[in-house]
C-alpha positions as CSV (number, residue, x, y, z in Angstrom):
1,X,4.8,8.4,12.7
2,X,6.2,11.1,15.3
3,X,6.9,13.4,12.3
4,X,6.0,14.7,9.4
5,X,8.6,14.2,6.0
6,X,8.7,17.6,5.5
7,X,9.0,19.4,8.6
8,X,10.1,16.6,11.1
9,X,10.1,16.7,14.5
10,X,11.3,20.2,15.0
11,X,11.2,21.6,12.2
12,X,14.2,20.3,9.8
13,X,16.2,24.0,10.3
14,X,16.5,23.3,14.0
15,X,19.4,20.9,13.5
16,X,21.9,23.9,13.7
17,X,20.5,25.1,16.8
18,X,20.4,21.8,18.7
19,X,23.9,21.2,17.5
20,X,25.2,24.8,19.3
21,X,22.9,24.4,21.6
22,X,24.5,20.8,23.1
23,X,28.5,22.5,21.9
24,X,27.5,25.8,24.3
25,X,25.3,23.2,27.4
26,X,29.1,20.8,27.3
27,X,31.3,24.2,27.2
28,X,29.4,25.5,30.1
29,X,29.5,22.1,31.7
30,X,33.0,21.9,31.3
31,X,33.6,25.5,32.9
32,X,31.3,24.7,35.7
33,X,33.7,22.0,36.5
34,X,36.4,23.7,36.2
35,X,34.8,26.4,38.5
36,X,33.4,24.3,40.8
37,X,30.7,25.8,40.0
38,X,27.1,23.8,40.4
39,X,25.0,24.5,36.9
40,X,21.9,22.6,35.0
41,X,23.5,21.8,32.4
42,X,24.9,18.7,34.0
43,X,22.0,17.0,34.4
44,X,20.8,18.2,30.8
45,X,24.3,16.1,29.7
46,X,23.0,13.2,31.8
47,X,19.8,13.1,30.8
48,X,20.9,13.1,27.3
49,X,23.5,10.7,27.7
50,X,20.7,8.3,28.9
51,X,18.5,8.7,26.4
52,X,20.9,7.9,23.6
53,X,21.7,4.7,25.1
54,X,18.2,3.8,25.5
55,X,17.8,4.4,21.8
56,X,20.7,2.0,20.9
57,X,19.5,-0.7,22.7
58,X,18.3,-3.2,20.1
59,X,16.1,-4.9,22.1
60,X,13.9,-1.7,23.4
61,X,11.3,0.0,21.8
62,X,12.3,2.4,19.9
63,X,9.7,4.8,21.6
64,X,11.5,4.6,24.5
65,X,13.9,7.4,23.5
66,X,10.8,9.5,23.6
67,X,12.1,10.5,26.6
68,X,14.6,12.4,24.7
69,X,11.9,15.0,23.5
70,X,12.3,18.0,25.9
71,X,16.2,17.8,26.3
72,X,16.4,18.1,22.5
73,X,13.9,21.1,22.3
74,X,15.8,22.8,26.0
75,X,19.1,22.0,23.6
76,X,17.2,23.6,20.4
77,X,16.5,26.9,22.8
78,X,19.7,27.1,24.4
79,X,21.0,27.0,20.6
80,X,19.2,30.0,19.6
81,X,20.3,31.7,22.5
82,X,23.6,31.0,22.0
83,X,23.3,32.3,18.3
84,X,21.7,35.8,19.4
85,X,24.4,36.7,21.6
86,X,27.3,35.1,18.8
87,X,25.8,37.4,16.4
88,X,24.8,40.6,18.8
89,X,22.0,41.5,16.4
90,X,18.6,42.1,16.8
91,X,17.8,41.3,13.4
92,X,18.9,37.8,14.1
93,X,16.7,37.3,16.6
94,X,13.9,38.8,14.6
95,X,14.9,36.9,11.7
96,X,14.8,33.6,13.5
97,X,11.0,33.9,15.2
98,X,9.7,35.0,12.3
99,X,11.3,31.8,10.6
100,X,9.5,29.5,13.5
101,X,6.1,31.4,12.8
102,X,6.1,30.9,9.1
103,X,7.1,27.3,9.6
104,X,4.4,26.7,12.5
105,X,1.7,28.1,10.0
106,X,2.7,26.0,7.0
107,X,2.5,22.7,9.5
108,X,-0.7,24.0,10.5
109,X,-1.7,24.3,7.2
110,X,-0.2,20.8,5.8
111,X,-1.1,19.1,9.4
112,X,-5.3,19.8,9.3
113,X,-5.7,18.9,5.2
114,X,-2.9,16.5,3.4
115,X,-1.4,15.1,6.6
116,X,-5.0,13.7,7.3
117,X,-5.3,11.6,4.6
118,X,-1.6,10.2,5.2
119,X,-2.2,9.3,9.0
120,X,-5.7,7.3,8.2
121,X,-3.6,5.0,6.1
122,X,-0.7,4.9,9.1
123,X,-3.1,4.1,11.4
124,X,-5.5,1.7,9.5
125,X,-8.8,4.2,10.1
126,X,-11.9,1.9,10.0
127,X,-10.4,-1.0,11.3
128,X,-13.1,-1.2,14.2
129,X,-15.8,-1.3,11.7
130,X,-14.1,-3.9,9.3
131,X,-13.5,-6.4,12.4
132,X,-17.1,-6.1,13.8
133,X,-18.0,-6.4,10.2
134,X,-16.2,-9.8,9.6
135,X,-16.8,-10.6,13.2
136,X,-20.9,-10.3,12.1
137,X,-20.1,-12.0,9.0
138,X,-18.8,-15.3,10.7
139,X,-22.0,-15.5,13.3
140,X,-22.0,-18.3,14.9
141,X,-20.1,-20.6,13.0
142,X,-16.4,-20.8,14.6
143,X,-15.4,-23.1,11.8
144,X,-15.4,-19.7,9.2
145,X,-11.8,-18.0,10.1
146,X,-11.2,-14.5,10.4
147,X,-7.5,-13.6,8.5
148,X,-6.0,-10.3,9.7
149,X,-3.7,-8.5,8.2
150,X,-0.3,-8.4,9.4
151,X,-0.4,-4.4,9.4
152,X,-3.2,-4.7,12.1
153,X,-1.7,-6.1,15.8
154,X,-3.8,-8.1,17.8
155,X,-4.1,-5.8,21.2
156,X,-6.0,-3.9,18.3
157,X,-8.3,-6.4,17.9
158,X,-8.7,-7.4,21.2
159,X,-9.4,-3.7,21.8
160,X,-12.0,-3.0,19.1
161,X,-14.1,-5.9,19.7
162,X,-14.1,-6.2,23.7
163,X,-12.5,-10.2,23.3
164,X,-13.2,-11.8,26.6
165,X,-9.8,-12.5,28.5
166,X,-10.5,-15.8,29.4
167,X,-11.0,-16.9,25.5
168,X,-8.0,-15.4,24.7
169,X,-5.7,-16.7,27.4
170,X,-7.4,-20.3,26.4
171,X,-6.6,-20.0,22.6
172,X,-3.7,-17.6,22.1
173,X,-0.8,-19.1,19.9
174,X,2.3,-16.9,19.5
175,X,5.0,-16.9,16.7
176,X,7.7,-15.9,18.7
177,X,7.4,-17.8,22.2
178,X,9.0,-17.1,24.6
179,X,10.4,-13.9,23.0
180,X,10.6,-10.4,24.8
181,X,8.0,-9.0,22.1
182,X,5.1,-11.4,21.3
183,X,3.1,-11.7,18.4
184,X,0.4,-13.4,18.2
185,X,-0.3,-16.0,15.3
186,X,-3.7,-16.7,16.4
187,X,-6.8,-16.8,19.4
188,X,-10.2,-17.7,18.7
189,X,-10.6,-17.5,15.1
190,X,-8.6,-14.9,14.3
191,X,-5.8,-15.9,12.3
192,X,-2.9,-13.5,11.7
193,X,-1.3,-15.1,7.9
194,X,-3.0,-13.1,5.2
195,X,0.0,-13.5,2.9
196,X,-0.3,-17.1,2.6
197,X,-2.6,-17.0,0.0
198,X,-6.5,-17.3,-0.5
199,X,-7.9,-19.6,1.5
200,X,-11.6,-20.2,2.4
201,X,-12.7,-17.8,5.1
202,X,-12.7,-13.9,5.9
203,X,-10.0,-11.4,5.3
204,X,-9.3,-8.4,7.2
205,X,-7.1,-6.5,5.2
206,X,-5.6,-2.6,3.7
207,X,-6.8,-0.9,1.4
208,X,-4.0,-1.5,-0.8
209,X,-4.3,-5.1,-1.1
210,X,-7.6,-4.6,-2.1
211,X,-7.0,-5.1,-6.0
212,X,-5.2,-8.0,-5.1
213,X,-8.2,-9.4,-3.1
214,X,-10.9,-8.3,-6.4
215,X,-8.7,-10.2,-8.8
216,X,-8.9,-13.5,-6.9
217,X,-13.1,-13.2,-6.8
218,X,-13.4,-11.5,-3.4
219,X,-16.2,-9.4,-2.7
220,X,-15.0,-6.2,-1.3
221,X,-16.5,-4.0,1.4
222,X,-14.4,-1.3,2.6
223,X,-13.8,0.9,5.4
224,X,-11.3,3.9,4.9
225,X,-8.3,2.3,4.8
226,X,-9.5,-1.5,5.7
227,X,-11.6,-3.3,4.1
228,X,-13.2,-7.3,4.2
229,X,-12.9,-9.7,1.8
230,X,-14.7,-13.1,2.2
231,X,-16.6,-15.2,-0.8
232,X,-20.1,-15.8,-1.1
233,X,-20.8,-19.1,0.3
């Protein structure tokens, strides 16, 4: 979700730089030392070096190495640099802006249309509405559960709908207990096990399990890329 397939990060070309970018920063580091000489570069080297273990950790996030961002792009920079002066042509440097500005224009271009589209379904657009939708659909009867797709975390859903904290401390049941990452199974009555078939009760679910959902008698009301399913009672 922190790129695009056909552009990534920083644009898929940069790898070159960034790679003679971090061979010039560990030269200069390494001639610095030699030197005795104090430079930035060490702490770019450090910073890096951190960051990459972060990233291996199996047990972190992997958005923790989002810390990683600038060195790469300072690395990406230093790179071009390095390949101006390697080359000692003015054409290069031309050459390679005009390369960027192209690129920047065609992300621009792919970003505000197709990439819209794409990013609804990442981000399950509509998934407000569908939960205050089957929230409205249940009233006041407690007995009718609310299924949620697995796709759709429950800090979401205690987002969207405002959940009072105290009902959710009192009812929470989580899969993993005591586990470093929690997920929830269920809290009120919300239950998070869509895939264990059709049961009585209300589904929030994606728009591509919506055919699934039709074939089994549902009715359907969708909501970008949610929708509820429940059965006429």
């Amino acid at each position: 979700m922190n790129a695009t397939p056909a552009f990534g990060l920083y644009y898929l070309f940069s790898m070159p730089f960034m790679l003679l970018g971090a061979y010039d920063i560990m030269q200069t580091v390494w001639y610095n030392g030699k030197q005795k000489r104090f430079g930035y570069e060490i702490f770019l080297l450090i910073w890096l070096s951190i960051c990459i273990f972060i990233g291996l950790l199996r047990s972190m996030s992997i958005y923790r190495a989002n810390c990683m961002n600038l060195a790469v792009l300072l690395l990406i920079i230093r790179g071009i640099a390095y390949a101006s002066q390697l080359f000692r042509s003015s054409w290069i440097r031309k050459s390679i802006l005009a390369f960027y500005l192209i690129s920047f224009c065609l992300f621009e271009s792919y970003y505000f249309t197709a990439y819209s589209n794409t990013v609804k379904e990442m981000q399950l657009a509509g998934a407000k509405e569908a939960l205050i939708y089957a929230v409205a659909l249940s009233g006041d009867n407690d007995s009718d559960v609310i299924h949620v797709t697995d796709r759709l975390r429950h800090p979401q859903v205690l987002f969207y709908l405002e959940y009072p904290a105290n009902s959710y401390m009192e009812t929470v049941v989580w899969k993993n207990y005591p586990a470093g990452w929690l997920v929830a199974e269920q809290f009120g009555n919300f239950r998070w096990d869509t895939s264990d078939g059709y049961e009585q009760g209300i589904y929030v679910i994606c728009s591509d399990e919506i055919a699934d959902y039709d074939e089994a008698g549902y009715i359907i009301t969708q909501f970008e890329a949610c929708a509820v399913a429940f059965r006429e009672k």
